[in-house]
N, CA, C and O atoms as a Tinker XYZ file with bonds, in Angstrom:
   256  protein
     1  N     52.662000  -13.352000   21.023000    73     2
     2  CA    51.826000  -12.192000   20.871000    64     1     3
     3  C     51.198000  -12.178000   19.477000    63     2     4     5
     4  O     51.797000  -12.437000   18.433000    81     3
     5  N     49.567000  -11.750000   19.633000    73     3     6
     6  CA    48.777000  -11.983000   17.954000    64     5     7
     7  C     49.555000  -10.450000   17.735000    63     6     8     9
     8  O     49.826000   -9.545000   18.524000    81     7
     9  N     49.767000  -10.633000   16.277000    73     7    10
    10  CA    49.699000   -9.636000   15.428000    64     9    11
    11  C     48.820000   -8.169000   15.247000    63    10    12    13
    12  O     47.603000   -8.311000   15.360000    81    11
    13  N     49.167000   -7.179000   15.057000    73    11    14
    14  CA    48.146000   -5.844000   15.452000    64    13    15
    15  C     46.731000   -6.313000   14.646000    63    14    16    17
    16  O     45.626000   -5.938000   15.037000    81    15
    17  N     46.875000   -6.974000   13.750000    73    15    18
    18  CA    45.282000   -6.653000   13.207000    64    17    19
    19  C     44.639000   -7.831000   13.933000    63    18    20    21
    20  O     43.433000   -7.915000   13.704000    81    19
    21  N     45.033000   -8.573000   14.583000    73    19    22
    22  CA    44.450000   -9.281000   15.232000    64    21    23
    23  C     44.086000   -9.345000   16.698000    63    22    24    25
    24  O     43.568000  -10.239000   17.367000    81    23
    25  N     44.681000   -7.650000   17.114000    73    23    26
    26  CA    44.802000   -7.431000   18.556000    64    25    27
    27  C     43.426000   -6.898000   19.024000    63    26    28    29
    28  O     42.952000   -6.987000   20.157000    81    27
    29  N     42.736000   -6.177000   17.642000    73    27    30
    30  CA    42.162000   -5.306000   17.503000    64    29    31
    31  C     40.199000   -5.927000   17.239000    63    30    32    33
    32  O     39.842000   -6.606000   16.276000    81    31
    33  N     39.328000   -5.476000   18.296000    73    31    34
    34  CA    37.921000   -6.537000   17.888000    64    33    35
    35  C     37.810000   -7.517000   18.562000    63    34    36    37
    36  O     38.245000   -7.757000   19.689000    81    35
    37  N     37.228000   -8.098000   17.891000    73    35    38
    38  CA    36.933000   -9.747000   18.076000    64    37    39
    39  C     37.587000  -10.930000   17.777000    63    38    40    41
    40  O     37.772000  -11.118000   16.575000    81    39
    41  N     37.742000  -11.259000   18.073000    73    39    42
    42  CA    38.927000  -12.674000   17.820000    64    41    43
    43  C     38.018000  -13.558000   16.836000    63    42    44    45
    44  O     36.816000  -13.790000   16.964000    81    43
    45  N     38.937000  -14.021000   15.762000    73    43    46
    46  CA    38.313000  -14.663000   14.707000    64    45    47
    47  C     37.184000  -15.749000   15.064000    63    46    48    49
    48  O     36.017000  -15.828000   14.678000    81    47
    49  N     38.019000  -16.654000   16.037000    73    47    50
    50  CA    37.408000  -18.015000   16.469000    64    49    51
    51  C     36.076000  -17.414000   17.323000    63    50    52    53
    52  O     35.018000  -17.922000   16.954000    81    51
    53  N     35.965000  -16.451000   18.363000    73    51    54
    54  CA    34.700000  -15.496000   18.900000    64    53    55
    55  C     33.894000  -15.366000   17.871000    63    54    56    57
    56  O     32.679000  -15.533000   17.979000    81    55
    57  N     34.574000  -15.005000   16.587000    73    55    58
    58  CA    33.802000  -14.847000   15.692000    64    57    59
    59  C     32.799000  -15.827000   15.426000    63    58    60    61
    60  O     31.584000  -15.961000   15.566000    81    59
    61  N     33.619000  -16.355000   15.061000    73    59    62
    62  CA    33.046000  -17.519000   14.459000    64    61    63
    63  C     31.806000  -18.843000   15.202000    63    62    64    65
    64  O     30.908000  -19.390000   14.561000    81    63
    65  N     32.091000  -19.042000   16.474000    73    63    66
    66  CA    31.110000  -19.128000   17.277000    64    65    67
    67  C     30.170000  -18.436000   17.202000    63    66    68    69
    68  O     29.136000  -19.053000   16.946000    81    67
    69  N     30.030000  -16.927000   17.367000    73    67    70
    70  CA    28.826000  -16.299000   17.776000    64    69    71
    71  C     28.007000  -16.531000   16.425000    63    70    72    73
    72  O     26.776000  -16.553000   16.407000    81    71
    73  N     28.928000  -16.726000   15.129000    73    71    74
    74  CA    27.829000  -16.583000   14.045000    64    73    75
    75  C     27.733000  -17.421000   12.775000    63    74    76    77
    76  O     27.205000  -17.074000   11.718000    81    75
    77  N     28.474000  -18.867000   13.116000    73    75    78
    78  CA    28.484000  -19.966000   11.980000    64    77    79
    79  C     27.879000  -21.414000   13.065000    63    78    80    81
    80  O     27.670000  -21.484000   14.276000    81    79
    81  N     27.756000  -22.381000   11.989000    73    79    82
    82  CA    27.179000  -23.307000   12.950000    64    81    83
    83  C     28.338000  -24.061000   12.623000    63    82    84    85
    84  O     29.369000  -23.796000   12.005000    81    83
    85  N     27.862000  -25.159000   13.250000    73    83    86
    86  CA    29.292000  -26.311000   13.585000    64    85    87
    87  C     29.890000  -26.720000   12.541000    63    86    88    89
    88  O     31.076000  -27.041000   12.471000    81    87
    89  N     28.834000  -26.730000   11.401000    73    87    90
    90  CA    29.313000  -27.478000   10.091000    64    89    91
    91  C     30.330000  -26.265000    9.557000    63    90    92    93
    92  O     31.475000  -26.504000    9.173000    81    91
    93  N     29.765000  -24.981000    9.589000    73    91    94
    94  CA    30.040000  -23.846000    8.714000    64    93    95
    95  C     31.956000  -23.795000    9.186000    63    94    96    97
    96  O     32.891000  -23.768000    8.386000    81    95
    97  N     32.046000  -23.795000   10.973000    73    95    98
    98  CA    33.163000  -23.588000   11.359000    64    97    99
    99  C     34.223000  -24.568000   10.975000    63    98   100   101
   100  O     35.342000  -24.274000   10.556000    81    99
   101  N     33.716000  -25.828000   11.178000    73    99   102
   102  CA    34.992000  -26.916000   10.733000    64   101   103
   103  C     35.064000  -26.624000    9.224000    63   102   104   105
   104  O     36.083000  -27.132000    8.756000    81   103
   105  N     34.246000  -25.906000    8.206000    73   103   106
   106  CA    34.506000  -26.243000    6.870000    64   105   107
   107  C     35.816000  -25.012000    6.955000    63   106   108   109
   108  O     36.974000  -25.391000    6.778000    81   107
   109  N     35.516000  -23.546000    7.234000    73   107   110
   110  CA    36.238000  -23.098000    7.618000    64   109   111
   111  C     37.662000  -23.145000    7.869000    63   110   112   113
   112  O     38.562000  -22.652000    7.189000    81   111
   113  N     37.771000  -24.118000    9.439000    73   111   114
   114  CA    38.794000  -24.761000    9.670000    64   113   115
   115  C     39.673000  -25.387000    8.885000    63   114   116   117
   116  O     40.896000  -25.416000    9.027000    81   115
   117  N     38.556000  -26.250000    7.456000    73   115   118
   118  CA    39.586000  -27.621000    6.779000    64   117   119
   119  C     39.970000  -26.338000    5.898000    63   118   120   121
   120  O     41.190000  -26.311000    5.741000    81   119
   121  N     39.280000  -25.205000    5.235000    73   119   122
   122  CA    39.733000  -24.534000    4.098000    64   121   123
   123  C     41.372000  -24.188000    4.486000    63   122   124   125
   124  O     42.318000  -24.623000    3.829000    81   123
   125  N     41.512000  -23.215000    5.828000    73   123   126
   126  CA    42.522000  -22.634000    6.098000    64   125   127
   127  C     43.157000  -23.528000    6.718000    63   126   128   129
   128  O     44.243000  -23.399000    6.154000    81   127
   129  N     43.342000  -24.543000    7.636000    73   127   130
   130  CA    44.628000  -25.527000    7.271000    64   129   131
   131  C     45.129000  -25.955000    5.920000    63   130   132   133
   132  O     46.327000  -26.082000    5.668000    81   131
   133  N     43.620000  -26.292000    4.589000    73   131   134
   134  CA    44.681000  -26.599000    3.476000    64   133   135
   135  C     45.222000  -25.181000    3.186000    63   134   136   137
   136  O     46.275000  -25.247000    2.554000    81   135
   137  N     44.951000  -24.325000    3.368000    73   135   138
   138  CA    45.815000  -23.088000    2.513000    64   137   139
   139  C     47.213000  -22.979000    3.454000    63   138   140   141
   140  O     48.209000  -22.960000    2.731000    81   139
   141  N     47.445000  -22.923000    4.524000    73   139   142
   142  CA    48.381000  -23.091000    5.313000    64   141   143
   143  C     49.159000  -23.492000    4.976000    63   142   144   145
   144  O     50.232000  -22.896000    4.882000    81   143
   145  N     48.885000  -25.190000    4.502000    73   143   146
   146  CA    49.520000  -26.419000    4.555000    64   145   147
   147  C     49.941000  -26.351000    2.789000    63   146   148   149
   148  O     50.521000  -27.306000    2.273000    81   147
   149  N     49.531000  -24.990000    1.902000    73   147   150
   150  CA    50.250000  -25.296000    0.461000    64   149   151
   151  C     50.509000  -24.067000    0.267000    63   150   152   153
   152  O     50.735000  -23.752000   -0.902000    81   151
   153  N     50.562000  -22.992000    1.319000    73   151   154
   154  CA    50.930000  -21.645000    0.763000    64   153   155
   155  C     52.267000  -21.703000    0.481000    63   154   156   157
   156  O     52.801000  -22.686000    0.995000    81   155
   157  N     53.227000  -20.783000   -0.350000    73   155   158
   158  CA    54.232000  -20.752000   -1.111000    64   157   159
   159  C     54.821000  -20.930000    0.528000    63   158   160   161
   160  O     54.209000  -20.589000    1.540000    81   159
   161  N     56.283000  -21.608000    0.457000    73   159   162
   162  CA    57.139000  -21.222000    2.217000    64   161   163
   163  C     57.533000  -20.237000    2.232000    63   162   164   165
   164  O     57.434000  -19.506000    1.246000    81   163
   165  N     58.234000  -19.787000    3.564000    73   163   166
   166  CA    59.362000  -19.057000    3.728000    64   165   167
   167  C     58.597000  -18.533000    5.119000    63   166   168   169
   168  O     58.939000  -17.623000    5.874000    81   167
   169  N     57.622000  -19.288000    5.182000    73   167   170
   170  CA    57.070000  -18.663000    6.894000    64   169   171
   171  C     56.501000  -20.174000    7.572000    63   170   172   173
   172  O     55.593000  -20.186000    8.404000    81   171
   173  N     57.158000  -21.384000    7.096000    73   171   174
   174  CA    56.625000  -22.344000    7.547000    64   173   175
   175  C     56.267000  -22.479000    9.307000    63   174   176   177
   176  O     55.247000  -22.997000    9.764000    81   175
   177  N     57.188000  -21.979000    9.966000    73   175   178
   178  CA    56.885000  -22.213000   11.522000    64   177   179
   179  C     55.488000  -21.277000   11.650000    63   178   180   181
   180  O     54.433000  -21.889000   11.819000    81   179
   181  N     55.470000  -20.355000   11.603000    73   179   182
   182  CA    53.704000  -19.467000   12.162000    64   181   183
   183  C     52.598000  -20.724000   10.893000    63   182   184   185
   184  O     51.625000  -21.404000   11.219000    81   183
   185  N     53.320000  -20.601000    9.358000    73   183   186
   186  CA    52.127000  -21.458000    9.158000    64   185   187
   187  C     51.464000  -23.045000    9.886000    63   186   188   189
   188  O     50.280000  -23.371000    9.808000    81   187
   189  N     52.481000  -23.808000   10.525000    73   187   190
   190  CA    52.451000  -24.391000   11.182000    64   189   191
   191  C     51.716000  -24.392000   12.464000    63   190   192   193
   192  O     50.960000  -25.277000   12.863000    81   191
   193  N     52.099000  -23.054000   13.188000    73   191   194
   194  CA    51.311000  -22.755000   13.978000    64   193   195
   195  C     49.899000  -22.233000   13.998000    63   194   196   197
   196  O     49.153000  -22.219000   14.977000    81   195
   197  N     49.626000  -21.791000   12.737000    73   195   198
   198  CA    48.371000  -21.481000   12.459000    64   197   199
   199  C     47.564000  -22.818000   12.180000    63   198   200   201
   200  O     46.557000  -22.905000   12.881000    81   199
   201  N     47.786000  -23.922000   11.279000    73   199   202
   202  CA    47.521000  -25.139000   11.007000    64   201   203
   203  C     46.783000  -25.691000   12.762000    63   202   204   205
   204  O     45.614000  -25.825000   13.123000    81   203
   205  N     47.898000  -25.858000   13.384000    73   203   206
   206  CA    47.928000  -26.278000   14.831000    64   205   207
   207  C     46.516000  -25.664000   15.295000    63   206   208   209
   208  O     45.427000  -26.236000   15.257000    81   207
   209  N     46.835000  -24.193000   15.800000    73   207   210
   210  CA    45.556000  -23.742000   16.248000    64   209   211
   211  C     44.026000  -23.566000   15.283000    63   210   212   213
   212  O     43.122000  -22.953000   15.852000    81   211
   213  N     43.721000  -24.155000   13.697000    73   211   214
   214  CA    42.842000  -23.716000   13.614000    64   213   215
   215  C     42.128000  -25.990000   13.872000    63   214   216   217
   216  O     41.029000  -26.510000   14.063000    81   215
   217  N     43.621000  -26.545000   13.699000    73   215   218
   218  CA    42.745000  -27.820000   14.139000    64   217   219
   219  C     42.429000  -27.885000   15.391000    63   218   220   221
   220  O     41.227000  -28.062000   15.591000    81   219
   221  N     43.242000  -27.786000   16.509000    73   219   222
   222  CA    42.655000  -27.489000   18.347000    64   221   223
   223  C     41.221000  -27.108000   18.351000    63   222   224   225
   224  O     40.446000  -27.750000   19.060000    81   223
   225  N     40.707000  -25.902000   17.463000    73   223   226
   226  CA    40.080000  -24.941000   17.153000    64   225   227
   227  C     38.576000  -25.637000   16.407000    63   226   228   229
   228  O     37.428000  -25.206000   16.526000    81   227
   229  N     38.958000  -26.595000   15.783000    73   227   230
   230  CA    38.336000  -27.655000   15.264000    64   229   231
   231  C     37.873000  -28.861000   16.226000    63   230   232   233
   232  O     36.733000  -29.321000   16.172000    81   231
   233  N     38.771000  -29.289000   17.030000    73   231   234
   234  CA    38.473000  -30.398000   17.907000    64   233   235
   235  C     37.547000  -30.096000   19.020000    63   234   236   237
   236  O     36.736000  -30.880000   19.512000    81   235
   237  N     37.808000  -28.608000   19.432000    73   235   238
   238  CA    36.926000  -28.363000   20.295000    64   237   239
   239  C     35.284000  -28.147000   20.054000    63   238   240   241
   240  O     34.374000  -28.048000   20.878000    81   239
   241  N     35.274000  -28.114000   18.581000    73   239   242
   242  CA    33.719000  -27.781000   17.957000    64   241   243
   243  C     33.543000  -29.069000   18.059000    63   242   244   245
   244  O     32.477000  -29.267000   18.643000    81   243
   245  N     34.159000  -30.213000   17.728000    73   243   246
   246  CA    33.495000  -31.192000   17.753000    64   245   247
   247  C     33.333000  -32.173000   19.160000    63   246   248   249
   248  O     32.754000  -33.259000   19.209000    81   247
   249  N     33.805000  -31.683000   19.929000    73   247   250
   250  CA    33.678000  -31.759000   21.221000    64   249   251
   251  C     32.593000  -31.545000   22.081000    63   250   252   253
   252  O     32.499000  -32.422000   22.940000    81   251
   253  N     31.767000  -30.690000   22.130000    73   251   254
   254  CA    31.210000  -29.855000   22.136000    64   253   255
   255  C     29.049000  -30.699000   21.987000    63   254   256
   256  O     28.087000  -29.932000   21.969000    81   255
């Protein structure tokens, strides 16, 4: 289950389709996997999982 502020609107990735172009979204993508991938721990599994879904999230733009 997403988190309340994320329950709420538009879904980031919706977002982001309706209003970045392909380049804009994967840059996106690489920013917040590296922040993921060096934020301080102690929440490694969701950051992990966030990593996960913003590359899926990535593959499919370039898919596309």
């Amino acid at each position: 289950m997403k988190p309340i502020q994320y329950q709420i609107g538009i879904d980031t990735f919706q977002r982001l389709e309706a209003n970045c172009s392909k380049e804009e979204i994967l840059a996106f993508c690489k920013g917040n996997i590296d922040k993921y991938n060096w934020r301080k721990k102690g929440s490694d599994l969701e950051d992990f999982k966030k990593i996960i879904d913003y590359a899926n999230f990535a593959i499919k733009q370039l898919k596309k």
